[in-house]
PAKE-530495 format. One record per atom (N, C-alpha, C): residue in one letter; x, y, z. Coordinates in steps of 0.05 Angstrom, whole numbers, padded with zeros to 5 digits, always signed. Atoms other than C-alpha are relative to their C-alpha. Layout:
AXYZ;...
END
This chain:
X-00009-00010+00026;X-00455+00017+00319;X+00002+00030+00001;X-00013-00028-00001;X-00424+00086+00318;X-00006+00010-00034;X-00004-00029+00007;X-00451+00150+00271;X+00024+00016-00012;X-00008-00017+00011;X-00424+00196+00231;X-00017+00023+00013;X+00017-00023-00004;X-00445+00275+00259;X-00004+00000-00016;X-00006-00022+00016;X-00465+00320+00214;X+00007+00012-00016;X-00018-00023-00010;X-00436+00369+00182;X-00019+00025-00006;X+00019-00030-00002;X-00455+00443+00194;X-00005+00009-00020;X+00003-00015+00027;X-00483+00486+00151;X+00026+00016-00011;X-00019-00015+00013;X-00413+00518+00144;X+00018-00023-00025;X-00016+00022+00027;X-00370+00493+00075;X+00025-00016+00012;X-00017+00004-00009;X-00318+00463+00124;X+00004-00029+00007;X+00000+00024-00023;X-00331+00399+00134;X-00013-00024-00027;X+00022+00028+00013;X-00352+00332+00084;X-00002-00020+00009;X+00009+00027-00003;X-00384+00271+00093;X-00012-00015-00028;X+00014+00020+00021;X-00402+00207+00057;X-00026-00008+00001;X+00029+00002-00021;X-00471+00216+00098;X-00026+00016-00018;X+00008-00027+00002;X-00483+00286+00070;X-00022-00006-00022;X+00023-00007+00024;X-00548+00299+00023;X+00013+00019-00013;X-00009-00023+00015;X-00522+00358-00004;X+00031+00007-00011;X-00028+00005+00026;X-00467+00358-00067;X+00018+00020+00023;X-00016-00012-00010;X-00432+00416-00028;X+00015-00016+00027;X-00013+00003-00027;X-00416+00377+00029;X+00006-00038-00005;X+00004+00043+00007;X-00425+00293+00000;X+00040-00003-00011;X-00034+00014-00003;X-00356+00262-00007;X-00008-00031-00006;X+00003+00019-00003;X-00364+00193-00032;X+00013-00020+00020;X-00008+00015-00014;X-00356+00135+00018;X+00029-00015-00017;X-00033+00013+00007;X-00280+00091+00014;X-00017-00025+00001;X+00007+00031+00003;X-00296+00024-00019;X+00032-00019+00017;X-00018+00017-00002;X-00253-00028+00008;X-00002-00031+00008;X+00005+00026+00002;X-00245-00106+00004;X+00003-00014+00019;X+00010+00011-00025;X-00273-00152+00049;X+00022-00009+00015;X-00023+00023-00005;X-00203-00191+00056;X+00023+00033+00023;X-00011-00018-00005;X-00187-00112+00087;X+00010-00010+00030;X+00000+00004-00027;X-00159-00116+00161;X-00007+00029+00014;X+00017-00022-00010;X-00208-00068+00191;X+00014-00001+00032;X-00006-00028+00006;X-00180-00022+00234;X+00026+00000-00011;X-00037+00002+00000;X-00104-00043+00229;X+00005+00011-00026;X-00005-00011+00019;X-00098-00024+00160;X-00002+00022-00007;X+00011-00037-00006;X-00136+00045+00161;X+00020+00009+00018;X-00017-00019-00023;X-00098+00064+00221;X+00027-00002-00014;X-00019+00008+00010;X-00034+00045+00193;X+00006+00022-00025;X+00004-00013+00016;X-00049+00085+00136;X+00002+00044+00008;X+00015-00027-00008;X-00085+00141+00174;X+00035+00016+00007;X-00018-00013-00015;X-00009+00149+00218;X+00021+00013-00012;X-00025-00013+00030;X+00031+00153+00152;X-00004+00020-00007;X+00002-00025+00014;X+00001+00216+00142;X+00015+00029+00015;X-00005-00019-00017;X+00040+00279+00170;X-00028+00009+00015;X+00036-00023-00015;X-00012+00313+00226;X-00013-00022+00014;X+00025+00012-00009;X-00060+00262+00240;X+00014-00023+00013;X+00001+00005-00012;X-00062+00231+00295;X-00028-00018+00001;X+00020+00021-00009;X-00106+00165+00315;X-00012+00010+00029;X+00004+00004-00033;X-00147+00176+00378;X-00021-00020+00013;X+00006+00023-00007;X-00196+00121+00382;X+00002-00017-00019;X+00000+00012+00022;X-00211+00060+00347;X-00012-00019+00016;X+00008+00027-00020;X-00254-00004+00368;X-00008-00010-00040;X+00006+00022+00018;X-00291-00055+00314;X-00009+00016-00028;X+00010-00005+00023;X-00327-00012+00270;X+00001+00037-00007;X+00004-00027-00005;X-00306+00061+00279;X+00030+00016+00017;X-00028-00016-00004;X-00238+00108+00278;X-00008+00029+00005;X+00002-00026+00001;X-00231+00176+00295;X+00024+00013+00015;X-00021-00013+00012;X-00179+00213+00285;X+00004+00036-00001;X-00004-00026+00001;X-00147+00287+00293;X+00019+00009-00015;X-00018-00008+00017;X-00114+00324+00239;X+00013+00030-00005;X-00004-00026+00000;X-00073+00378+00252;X+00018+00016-00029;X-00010-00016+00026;X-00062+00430+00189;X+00017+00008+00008;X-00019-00013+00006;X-00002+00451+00166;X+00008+00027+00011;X-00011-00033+00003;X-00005+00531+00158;X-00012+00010+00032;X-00006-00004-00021;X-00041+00543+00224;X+00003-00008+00023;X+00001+00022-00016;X-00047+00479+00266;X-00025+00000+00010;X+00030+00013-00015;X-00126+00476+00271;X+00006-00024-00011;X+00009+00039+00001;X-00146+00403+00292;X-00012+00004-00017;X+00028+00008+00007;X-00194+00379+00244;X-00005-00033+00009;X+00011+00022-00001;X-00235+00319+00259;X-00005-00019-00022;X+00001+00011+00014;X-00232+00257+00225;X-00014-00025+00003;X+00012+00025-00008;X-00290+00192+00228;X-00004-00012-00016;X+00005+00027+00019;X-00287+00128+00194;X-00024-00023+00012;X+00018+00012-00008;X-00344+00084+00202;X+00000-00021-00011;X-00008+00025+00027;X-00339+00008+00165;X-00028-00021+00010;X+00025+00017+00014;X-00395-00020+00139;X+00006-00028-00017;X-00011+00032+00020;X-00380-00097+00125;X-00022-00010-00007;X+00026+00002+00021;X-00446-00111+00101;X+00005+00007-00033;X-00008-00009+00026;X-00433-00067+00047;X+00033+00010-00017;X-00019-00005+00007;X-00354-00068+00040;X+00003+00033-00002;X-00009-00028+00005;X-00347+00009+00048;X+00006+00007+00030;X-00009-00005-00028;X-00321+00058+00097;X-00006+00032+00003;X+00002-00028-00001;X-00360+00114+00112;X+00019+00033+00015;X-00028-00033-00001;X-00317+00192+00119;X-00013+00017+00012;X+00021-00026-00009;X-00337+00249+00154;X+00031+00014+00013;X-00020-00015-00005;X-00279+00306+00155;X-00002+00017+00009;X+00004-00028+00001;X-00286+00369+00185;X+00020+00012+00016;X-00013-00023-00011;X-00257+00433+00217;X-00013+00010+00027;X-00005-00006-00026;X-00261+00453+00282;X-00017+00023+00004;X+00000-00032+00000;X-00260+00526+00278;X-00010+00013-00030;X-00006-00010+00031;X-00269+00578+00218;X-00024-00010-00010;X+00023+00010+00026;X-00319+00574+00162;X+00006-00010-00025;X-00015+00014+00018;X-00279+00556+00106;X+00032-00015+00004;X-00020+00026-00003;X-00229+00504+00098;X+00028+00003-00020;X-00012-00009+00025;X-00201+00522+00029;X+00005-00033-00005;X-00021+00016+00009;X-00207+00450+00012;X+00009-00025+00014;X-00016+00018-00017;X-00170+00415+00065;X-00017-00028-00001;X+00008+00035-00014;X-00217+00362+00088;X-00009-00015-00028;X+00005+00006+00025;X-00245+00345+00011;X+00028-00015+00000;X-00025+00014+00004;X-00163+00334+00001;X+00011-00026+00010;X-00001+00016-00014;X-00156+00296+00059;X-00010-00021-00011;X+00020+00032+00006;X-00206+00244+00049;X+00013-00011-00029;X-00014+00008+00028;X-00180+00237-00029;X+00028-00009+00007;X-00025+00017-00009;X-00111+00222+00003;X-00001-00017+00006;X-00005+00023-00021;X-00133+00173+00047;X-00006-00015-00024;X+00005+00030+00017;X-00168+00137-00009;X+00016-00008-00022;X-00021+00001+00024;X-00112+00146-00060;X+00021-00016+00012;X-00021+00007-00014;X-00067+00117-00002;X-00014-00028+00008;X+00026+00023+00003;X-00129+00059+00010;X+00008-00024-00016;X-00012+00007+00023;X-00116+00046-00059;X+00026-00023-00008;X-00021+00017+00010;X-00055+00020-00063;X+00004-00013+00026;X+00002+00009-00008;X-00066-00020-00006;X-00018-00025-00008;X+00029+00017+00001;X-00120-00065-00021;X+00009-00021-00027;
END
């Protein structure tokens, strides 16, 4: 079973893991009848930038390169079929602030989730 890191003390980075409001991101609900990873990924590739780089039974991860200057950020999905969810964990690479980005991100994916399911 594959983890979620972290994220650092810098504001660059959320998870659905995280204790602390500045950095917590709620986990992506999704329904059991989901096709875990094929659907996520599918999803994930529709997005300009991001790139798939692994993927096995219970765990994606993913590189997303920004727009304005082309930092990667890192992207891990973790799926919890026990509990129908799919834990997130976005961050940045480099830099201390994000302005944003990975918070967005993740809200894309699940707005794009969404009308999947």
């Amino acid at each position: 079973m594959y983890s979620l890191k972290p994220c650092p003390e810098k504001p660059n980075c959320v998870s659905s893991l995280a204790e602390d409001p500045g950095h917590y991101i709620a986990p992506l609900n999704l329904e059991k009848s989901i096709q875990w990873p094929q659907t996520v990924v599918d999803i994930l590739i529709s997005v300009r930038g991001i790139t798939v780089v692994t993927t096995n039974e219970n765990y994606i991860h993913a590189e997303c390169r920004t727009l304005l200057f082309r930092f990667i950020d890192d992207l891990e999905l973790v799926w919890d079929a026990e509990n129908n969810i799919c834990h997130v964990r976005s961050a940045s690479r480099v830099g201390r602030s994000d302005l944003g980005v990975n918070r967005k991100r993740v809200e894309k994916i699940r707005h794009l989730l969404s009308g999947n399911l």
